[in-house]
Structures are given as structure tokens and as C-alpha cells.
gemmi code that builds the backbone of each chain (N, CA, C; Angstrom):
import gemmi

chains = {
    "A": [
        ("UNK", (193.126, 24.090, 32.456), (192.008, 23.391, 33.073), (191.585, 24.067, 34.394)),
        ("UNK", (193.050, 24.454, 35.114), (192.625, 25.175, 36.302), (192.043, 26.976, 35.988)),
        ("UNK", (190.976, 26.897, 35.872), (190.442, 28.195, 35.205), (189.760, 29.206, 36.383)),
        ("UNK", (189.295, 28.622, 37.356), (188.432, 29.271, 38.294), (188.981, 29.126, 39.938)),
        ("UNK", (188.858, 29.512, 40.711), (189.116, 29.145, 42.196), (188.258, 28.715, 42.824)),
        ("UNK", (187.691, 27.674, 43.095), (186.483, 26.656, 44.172), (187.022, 27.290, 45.398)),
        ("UNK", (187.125, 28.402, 46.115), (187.219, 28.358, 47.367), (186.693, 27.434, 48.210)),
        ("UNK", (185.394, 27.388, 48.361), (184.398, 26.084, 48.991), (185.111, 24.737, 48.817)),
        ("UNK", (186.055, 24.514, 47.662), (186.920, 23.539, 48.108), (187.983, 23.589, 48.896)),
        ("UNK", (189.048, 24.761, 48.364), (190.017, 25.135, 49.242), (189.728, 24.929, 50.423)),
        ("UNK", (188.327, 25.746, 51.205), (188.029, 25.757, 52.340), (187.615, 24.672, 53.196)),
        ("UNK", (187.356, 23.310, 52.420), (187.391, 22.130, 53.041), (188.527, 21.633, 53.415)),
        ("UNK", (189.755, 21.510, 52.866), (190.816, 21.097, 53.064), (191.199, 21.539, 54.634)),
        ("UNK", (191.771, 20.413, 55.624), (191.933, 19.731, 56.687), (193.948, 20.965, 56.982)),
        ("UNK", (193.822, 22.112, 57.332), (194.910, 22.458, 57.549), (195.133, 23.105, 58.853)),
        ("UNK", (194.182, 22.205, 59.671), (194.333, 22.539, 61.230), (195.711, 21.424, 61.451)),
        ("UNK", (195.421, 20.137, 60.972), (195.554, 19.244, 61.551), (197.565, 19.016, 61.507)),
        ("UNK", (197.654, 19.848, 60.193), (199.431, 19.589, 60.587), (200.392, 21.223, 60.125)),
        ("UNK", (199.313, 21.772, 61.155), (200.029, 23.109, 61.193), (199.698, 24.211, 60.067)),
        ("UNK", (199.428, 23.563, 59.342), (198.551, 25.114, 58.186), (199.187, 24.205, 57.073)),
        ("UNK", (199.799, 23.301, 57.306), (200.219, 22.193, 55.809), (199.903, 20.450, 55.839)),
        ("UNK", (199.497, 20.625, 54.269), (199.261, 19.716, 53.823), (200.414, 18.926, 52.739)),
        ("UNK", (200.378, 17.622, 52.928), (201.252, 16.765, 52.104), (201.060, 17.110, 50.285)),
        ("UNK", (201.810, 17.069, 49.737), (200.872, 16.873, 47.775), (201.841, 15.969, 47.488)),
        ("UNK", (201.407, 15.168, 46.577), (202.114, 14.124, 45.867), (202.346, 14.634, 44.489)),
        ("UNK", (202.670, 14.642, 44.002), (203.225, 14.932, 42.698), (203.364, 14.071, 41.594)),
        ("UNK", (202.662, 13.616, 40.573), (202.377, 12.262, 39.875), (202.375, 12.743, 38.433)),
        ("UNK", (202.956, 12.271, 37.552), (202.937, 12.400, 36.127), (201.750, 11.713, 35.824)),
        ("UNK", (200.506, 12.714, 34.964), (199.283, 12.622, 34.167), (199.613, 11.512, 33.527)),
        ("UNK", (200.703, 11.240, 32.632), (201.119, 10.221, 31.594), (201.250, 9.146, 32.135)),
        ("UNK", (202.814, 9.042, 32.804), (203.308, 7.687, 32.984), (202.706, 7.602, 34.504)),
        ("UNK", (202.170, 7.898, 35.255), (201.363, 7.943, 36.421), (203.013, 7.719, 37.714)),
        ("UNK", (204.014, 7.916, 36.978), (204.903, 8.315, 38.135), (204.584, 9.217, 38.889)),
        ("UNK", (205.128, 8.740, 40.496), (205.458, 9.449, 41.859), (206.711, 10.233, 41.247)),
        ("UNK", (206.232, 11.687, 41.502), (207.973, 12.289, 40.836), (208.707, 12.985, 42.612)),
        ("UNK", (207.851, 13.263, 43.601), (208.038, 13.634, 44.307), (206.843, 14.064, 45.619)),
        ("UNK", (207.317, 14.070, 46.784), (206.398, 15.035, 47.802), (206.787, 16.154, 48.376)),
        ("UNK", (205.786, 16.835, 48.238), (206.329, 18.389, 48.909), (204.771, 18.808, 49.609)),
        ("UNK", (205.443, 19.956, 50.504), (204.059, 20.582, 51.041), (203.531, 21.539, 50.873)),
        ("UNK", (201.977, 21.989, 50.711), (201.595, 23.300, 50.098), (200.435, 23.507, 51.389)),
        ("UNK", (200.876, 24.795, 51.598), (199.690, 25.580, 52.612), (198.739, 26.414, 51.933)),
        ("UNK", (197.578, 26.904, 52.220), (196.456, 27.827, 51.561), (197.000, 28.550, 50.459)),
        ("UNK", (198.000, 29.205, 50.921), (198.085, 30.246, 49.664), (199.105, 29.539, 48.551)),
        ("UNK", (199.749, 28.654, 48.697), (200.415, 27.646, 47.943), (199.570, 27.041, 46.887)),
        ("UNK", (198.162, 26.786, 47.244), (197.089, 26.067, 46.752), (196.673, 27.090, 45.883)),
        ("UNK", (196.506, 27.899, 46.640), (195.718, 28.809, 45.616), (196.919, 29.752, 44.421)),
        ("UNK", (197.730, 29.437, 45.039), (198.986, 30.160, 43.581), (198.368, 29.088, 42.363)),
        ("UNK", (199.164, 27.815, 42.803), (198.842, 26.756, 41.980), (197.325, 26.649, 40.921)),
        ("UNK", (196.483, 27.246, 41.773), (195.238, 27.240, 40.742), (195.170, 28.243, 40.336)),
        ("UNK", (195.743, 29.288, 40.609), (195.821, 30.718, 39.758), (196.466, 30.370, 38.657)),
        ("UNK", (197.525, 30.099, 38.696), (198.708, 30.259, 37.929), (199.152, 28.585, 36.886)),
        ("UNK", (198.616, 27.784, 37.183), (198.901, 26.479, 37.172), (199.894, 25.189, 36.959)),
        ("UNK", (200.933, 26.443, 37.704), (202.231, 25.968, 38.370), (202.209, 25.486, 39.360)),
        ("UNK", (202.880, 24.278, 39.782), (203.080, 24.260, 41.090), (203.655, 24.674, 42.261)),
        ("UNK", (203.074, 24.966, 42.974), (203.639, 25.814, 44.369), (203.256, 24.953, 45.460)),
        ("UNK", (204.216, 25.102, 46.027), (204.379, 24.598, 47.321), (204.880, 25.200, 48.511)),
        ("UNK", (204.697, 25.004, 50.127), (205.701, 25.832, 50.960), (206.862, 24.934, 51.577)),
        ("UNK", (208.070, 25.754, 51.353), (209.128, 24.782, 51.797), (209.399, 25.325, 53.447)),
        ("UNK", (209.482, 23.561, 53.730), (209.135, 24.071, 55.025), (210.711, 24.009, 55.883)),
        ("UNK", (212.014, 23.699, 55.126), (213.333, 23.902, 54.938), (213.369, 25.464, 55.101)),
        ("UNK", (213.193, 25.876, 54.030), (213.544, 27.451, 53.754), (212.437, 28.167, 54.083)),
        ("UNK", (211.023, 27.917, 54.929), (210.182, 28.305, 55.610), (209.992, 29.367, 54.474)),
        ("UNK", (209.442, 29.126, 53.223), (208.972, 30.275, 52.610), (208.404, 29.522, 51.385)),
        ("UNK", (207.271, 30.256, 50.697), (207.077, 29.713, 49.442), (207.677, 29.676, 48.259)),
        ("UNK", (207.367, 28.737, 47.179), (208.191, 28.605, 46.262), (207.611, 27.842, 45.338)),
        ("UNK", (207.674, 28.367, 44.316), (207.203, 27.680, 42.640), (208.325, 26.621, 42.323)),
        ("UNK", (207.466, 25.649, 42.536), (209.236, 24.655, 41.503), (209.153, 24.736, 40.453)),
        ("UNK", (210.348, 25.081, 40.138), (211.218, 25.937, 38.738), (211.730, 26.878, 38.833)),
        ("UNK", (211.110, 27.685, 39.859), (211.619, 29.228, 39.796), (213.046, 28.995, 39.886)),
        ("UNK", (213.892, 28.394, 40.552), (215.187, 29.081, 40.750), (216.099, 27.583, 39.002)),
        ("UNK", (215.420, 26.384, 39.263), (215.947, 25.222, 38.344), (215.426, 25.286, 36.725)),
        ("UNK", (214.414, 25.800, 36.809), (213.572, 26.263, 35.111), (212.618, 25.025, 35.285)),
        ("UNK", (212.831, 23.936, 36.369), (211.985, 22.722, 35.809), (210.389, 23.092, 36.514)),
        ("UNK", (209.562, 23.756, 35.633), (207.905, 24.405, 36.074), (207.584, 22.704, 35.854)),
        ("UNK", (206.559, 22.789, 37.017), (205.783, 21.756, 36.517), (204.288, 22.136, 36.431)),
        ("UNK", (203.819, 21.906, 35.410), (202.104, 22.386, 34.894), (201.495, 21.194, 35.359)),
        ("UNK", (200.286, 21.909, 36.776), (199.020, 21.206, 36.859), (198.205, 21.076, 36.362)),
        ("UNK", (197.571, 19.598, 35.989), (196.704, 19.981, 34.935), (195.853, 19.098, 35.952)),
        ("UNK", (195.707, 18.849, 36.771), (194.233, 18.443, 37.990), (195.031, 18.449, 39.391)),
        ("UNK", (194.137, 18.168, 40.408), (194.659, 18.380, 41.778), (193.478, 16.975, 41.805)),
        ("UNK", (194.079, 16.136, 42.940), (193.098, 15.280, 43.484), (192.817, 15.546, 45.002)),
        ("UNK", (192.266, 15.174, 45.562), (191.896, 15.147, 47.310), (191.652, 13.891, 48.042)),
        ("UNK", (192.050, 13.904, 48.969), (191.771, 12.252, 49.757), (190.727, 12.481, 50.705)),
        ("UNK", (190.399, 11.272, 51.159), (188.772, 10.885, 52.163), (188.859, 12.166, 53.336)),
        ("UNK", (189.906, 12.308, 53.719), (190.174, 12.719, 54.778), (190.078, 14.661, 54.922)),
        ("UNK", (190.408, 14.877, 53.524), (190.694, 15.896, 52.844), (191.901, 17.080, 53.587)),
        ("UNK", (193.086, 16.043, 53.926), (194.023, 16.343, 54.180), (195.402, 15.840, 53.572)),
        ("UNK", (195.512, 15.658, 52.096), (196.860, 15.366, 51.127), (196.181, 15.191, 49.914)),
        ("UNK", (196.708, 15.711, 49.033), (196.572, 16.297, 47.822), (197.447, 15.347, 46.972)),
        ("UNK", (196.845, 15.204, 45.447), (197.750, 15.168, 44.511), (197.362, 16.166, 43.347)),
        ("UNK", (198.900, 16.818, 42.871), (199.481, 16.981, 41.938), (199.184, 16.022, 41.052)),
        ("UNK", (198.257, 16.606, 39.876), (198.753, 15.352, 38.527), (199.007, 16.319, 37.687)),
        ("UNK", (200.760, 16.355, 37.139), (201.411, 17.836, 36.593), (201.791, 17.060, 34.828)),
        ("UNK", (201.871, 17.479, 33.685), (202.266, 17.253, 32.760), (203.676, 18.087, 32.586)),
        ("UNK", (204.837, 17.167, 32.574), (205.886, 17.810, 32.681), (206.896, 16.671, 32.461)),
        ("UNK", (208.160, 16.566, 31.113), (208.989, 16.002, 31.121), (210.201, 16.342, 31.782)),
        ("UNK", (210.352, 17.251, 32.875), (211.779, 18.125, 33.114), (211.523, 16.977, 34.623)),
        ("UNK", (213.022, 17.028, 35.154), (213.343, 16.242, 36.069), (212.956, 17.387, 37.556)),
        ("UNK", (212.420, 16.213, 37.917), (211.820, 16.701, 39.675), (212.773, 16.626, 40.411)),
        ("UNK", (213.651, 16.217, 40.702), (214.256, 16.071, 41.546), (215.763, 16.701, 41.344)),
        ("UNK", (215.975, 17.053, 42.706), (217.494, 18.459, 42.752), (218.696, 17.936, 42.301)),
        ("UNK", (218.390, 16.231, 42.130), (219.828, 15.588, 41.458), (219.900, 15.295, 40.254)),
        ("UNK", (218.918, 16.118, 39.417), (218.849, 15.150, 37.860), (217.498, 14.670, 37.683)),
        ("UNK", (217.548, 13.835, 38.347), (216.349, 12.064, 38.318), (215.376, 13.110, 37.606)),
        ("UNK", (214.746, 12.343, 37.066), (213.149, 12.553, 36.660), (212.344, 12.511, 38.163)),
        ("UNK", (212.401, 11.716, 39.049), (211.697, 11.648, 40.315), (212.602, 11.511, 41.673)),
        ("UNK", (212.197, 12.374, 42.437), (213.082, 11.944, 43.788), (213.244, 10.590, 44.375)),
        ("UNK", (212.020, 9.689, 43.626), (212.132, 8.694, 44.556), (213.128, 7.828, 43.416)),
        ("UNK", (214.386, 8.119, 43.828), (215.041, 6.967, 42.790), (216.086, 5.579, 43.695)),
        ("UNK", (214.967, 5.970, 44.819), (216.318, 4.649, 45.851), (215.344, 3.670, 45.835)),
        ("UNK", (215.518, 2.251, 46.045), (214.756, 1.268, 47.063), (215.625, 1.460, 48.439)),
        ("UNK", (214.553, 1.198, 48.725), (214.903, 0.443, 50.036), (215.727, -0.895, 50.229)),
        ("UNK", (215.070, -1.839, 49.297), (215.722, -3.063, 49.215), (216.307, -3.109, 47.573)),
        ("UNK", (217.506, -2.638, 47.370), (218.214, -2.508, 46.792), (218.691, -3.762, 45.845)),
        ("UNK", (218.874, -4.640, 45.144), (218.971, -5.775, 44.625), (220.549, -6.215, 44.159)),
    ],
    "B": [
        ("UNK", (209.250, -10.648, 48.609), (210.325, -10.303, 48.221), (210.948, -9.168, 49.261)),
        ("UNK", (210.470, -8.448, 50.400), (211.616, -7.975, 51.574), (211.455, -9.296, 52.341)),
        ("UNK", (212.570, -9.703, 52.425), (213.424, -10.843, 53.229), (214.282, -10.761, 54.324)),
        ("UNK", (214.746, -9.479, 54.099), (215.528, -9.251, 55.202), (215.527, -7.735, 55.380)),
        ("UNK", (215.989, -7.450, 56.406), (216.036, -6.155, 57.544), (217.165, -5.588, 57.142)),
        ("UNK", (217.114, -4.269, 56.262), (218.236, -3.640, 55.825), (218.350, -2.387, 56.777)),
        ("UNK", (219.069, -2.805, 58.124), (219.079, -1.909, 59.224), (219.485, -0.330, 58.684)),
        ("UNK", (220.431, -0.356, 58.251), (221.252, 0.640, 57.366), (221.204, 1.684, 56.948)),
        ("UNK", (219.628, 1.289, 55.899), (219.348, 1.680, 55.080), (217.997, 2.214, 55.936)),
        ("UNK", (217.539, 1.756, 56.532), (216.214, 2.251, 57.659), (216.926, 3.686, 58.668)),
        ("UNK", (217.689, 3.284, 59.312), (219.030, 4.160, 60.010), (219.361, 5.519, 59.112)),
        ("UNK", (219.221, 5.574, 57.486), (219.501, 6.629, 57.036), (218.189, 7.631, 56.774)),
        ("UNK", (217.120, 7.164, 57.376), (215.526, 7.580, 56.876), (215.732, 8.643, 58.013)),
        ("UNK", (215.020, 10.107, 57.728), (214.899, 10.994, 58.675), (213.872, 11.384, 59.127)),
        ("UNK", (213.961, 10.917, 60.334), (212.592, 10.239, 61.576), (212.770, 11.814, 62.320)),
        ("UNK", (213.854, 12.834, 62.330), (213.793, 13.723, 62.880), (212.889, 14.958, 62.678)),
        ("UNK", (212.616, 14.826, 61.316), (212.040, 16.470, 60.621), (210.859, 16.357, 61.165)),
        ("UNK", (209.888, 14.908, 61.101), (208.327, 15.193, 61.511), (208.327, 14.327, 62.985)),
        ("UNK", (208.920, 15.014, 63.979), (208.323, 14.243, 64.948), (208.344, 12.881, 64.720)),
        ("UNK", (209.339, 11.572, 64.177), (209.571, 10.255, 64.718), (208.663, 9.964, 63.382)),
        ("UNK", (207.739, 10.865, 62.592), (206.515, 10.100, 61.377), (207.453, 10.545, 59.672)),
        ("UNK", (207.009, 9.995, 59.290), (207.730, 9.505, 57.527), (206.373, 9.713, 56.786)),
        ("UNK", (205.846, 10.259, 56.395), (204.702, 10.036, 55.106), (205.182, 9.320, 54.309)),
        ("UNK", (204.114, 8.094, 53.941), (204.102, 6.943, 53.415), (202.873, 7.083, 51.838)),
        ("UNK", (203.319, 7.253, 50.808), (202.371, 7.192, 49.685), (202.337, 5.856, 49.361)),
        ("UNK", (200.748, 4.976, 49.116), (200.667, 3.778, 48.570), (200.449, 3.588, 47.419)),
        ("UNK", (200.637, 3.134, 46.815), (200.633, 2.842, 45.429), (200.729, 1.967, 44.965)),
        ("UNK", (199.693, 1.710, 43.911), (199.287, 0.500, 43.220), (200.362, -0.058, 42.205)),
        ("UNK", (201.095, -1.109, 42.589), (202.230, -1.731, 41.245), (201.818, -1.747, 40.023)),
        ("UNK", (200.586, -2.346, 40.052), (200.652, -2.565, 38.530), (200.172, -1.587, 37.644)),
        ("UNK", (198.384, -0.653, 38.354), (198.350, 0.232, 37.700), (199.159, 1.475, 37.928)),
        ("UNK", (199.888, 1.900, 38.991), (200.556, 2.751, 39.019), (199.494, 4.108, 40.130)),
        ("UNK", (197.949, 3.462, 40.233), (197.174, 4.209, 40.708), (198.093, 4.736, 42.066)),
        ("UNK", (197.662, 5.796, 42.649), (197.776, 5.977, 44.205), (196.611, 6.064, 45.258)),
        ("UNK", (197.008, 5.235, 45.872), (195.592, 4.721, 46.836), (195.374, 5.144, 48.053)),
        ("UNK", (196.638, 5.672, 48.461), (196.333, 6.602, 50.406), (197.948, 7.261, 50.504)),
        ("UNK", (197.876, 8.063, 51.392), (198.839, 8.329, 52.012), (198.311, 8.734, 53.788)),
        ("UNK", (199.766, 8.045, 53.950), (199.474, 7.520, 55.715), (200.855, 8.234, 56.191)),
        ("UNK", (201.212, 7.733, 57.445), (202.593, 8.247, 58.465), (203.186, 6.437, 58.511)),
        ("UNK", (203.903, 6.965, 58.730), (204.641, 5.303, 59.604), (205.503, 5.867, 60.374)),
        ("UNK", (206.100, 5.528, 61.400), (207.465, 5.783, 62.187), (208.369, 4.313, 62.008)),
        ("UNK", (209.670, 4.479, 62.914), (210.404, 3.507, 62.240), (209.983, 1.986, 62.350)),
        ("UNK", (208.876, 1.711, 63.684), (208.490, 0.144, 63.871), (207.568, 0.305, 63.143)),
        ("UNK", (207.010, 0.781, 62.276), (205.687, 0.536, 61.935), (206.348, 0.140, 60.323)),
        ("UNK", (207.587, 0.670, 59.792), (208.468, 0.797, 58.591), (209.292, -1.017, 58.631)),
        ("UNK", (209.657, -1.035, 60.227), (210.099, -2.625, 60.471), (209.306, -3.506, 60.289)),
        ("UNK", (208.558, -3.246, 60.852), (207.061, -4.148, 60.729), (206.631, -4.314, 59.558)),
        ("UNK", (206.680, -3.665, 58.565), (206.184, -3.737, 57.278), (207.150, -4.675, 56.167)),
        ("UNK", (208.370, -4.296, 56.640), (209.259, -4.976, 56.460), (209.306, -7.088, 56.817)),
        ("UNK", (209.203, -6.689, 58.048), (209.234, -7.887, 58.682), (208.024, -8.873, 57.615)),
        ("UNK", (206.857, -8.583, 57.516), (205.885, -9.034, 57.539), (205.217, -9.011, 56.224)),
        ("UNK", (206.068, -7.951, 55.464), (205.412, -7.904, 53.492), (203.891, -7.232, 53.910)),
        ("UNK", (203.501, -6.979, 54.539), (202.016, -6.532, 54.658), (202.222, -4.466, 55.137)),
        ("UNK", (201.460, -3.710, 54.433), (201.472, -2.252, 54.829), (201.151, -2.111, 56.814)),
        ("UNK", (201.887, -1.903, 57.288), (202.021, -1.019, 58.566), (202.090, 0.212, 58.397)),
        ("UNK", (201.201, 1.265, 59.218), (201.653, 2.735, 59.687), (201.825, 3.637, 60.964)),
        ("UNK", (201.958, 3.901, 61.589), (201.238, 4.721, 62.452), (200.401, 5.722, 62.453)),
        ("UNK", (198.949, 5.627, 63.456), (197.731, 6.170, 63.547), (198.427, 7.360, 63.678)),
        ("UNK", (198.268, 8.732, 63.509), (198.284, 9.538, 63.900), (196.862, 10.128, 65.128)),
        ("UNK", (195.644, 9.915, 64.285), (194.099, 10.256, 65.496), (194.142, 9.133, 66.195)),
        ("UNK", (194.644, 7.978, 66.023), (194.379, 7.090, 67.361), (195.907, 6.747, 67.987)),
        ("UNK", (196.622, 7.443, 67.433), (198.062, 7.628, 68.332), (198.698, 5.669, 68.962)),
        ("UNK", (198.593, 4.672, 67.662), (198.850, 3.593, 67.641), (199.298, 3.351, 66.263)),
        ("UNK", (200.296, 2.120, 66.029), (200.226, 1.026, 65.608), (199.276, 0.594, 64.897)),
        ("UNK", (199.277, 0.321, 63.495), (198.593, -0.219, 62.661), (198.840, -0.680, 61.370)),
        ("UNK", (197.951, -2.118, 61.455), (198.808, -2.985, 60.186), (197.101, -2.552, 59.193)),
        ("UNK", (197.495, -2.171, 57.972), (196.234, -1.320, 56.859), (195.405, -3.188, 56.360)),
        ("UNK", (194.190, -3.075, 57.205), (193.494, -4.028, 56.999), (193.599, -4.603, 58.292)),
        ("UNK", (194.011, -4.715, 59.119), (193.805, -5.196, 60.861), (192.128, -5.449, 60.983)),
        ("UNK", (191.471, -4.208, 60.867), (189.726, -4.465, 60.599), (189.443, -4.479, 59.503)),
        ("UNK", (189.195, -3.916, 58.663), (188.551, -4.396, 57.548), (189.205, -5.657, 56.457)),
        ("UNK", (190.159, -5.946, 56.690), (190.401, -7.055, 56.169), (191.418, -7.020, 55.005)),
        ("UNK", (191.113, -5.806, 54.828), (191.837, -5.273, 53.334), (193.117, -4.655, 54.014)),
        ("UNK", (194.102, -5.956, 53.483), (195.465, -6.152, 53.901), (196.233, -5.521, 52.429)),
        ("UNK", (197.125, -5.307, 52.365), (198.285, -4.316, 51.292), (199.452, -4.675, 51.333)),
        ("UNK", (199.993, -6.050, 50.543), (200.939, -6.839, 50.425), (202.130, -5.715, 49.473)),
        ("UNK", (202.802, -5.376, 50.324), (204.050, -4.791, 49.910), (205.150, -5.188, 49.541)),
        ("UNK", (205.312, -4.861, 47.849), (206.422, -5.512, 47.396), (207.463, -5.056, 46.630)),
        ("UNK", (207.404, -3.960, 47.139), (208.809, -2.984, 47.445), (208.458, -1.579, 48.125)),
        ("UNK", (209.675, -0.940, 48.360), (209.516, 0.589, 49.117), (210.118, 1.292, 48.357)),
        ("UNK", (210.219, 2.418, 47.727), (211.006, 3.634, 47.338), (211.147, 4.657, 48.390)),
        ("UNK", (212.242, 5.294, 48.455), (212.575, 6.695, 49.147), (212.955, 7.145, 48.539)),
        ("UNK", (212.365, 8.662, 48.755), (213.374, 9.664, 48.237), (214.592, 10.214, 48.211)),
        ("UNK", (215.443, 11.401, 47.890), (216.182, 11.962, 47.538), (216.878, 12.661, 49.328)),
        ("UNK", (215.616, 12.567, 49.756), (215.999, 13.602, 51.084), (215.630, 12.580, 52.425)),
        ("UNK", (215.318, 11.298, 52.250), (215.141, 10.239, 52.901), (214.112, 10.776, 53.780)),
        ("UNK", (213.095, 11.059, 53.320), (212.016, 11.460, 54.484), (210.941, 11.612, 53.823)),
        ("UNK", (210.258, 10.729, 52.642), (209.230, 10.205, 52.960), (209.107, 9.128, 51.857)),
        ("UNK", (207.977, 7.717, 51.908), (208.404, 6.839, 50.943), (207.431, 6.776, 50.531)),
        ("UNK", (207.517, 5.618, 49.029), (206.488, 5.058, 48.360), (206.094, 3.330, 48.990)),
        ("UNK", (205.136, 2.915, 49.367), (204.783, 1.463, 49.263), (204.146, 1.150, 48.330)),
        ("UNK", (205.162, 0.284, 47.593), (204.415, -0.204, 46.143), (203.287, -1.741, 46.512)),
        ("UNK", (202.344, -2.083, 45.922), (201.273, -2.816, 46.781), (200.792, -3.761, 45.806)),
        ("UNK", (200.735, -4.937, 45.929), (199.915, -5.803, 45.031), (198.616, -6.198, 45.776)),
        ("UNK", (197.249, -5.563, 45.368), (196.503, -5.793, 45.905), (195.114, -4.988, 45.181)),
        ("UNK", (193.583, -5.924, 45.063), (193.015, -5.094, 44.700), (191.983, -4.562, 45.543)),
        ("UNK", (191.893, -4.825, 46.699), (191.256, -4.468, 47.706), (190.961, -2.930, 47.944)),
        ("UNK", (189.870, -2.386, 48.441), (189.593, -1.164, 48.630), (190.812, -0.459, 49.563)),
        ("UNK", (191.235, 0.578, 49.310), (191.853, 1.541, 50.098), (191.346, 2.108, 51.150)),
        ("UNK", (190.156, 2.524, 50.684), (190.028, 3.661, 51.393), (188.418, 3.260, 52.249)),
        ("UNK", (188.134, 3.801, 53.342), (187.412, 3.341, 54.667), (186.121, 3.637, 54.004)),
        ("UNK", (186.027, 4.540, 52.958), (184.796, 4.814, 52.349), (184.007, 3.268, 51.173)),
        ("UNK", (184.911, 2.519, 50.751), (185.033, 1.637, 50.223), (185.460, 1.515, 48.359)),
        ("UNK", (185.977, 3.048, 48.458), (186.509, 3.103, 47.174), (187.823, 2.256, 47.250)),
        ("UNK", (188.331, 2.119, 45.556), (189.654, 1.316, 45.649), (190.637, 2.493, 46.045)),
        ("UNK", (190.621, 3.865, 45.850), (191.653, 4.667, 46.193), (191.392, 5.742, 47.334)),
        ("UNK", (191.511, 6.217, 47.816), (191.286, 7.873, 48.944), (191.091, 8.697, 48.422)),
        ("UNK", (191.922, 8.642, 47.333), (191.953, 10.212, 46.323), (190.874, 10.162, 45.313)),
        ("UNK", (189.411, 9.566, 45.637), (188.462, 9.800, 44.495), (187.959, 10.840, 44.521)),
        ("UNK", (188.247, 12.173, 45.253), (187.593, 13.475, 44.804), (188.315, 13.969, 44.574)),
        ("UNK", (188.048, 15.066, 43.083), (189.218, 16.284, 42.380), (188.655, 17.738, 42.874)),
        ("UNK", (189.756, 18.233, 42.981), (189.525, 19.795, 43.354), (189.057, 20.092, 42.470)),
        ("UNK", (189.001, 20.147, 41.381), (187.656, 20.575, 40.179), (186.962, 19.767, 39.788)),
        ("UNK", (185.910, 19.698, 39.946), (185.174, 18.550, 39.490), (184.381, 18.851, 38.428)),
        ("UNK", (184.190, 18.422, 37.506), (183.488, 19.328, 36.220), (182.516, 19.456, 36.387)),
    ],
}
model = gemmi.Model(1)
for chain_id, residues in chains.items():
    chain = gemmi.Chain(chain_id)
    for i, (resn, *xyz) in enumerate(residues, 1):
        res = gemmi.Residue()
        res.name, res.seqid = resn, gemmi.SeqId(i, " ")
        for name, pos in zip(("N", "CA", "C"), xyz):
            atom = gemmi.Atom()
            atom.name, atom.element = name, gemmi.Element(name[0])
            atom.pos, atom.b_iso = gemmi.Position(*pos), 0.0
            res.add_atom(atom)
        chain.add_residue(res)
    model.add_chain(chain)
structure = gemmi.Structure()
structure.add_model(model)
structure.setup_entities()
């Protein structure tokens, strides 16, 4: 789907405002799960629409990185969304492999209020 | 359904990586939609707590804020997820009120490709 590069979009995106990065959410197309957040800067964005993997920059290991590359779990974008602000992104990736570095299908596997 | 103040479990959230702020994704319970992503720091996380209603902190107006204070459109929170790395959450929301300041129900109504 991601076939072309909209620079003119890229180039709207708000990456003064938290250092050259932006938030992405990461959401399963299907079951509309939160699988995770990570952050992607310009050229992160634009891997991702090249390639239509997701990339992100880790801002841990201060370098970029495809998730999967090192776990096998690729996750395929198949749209990007944008907010009002046009500073956080979603990921909507088609992908059954687990997001998260412990297993889970999604990082977010805690409550808060625990039952 | 948060009733009580799970100090603990707030205490293990890492307020250190962004400067004292947590990115907060909202999200719709029932459809699963996602409707904003905001900051909170830890009173704005208590507060939300305290009160079942979405709190964040402003980042451009460098305050305190409960989501609907002005416009009315309040975001009854009825649970939180965290992640894996305790640094950033989901607010799950029963509510059908507009999100976003534009008066859509979500933030994220524009796609980086738009057909």
C-alpha cells in the first residue's frame, strides 16, 4: 500500500518539537490492539514507507532499527495515521508475531490496577 | 472502577527517561479506536486515578489538565495499561465525546497516504 513517498507529508510532521522524534503507536489493522510505542525520526519514517517495515529510532541504543531485525518479529505497515497536531503517528501493522521483548503479543500486558 | 491509589505500582513508572512526562495513548474501550495521545507526569497519572476522569500534563501550556476542563468533553477512565518498560501507558475510556479540539471523535483522522 505504501508505494510512493508524500514527502509534503513527511515534511509536515512536527519534529522540532521533541528533538527530531516523534511518538508511533503501533496498533494491529485486525484486532485494533495497542501492541506497543516506540519512536521514529525522519529517516525512520521514511525507511518505513520505503520498505514497509517498521522502523523506528531507539532512543536506548541511540540508533536506528527495524523491529525484527535482530527477533525475526517484522512488523508490515499497511497505513500510517497522523494526529491534529501532526506530531505522533500510528502504525496500523498486519502482523501475528509478538511485539514485545518478553513473548506477549503486546508490551502493554500490565494494568495498573491489577484485580 | 480505580478505587484506590496503587502507590507501588505508580512508584515503578519511569518518570526519569522523559523529563518527569509518560506518553499517555487514549483509547476507546469498546471500539478499540485510538483517540489522542498526550504526556501526563506523575500528579496528573494520580489525579486521573483519584478522580476516574483523563488528566495530563500540557506540555505548550506547561500545566495541569483534566481532558474536557473546557470543552466539556470529559474521558471517563476505566482502566490503565503499561507497558513492558514502564514508561508509557494506555487510558482505556468510556466515552463518546469528541477527542480531538478539531471536533472529530479521534486526533488521528488524517493518514499519511491518503488515496
Amino acid at each position: 500500500m505504501l508505494v510512493k513517498i508524500h514527502d509534503e507529508f513527511i515534511d509536515k510532521l512536527d519534529f522540532v518539537k521533541r528533538d527530531g522524534l516523534i511518538p508511533v503507536v503501533v496498533q494491529d489493522i485486525k484486532t485494533k490492539d495497542i501492541l506497543m510505542l516506540a519512536y521514529a525520526n525522519r529517516i525512520a519514517i521514511e525507511n518505513t514507507v520505503k520498505t514497509g517495515n517498521a522502523w523506528f529510532w531507539s532512543v536506548s541504543r541511540n540508533k536506528l532499527w527495524m523491529k525484527g531485525e535482530e527477533s525475526g518479529n517484522i512488523q508490515e505497515v499497511k497505513d500510517i495515521l497522523v494526529d491534529c497536531d501532526h506530531d505522533s503517528l500510528i502504525y496500523l501493522v498486519d502482523s501475528n508475531n509478538p511485539a514485545c521483548h518478553t513473548g506477549n503479543r503486546t508490551c502493554f500486558h500490565n494494568r495498573l490496577y491489577p484485580d
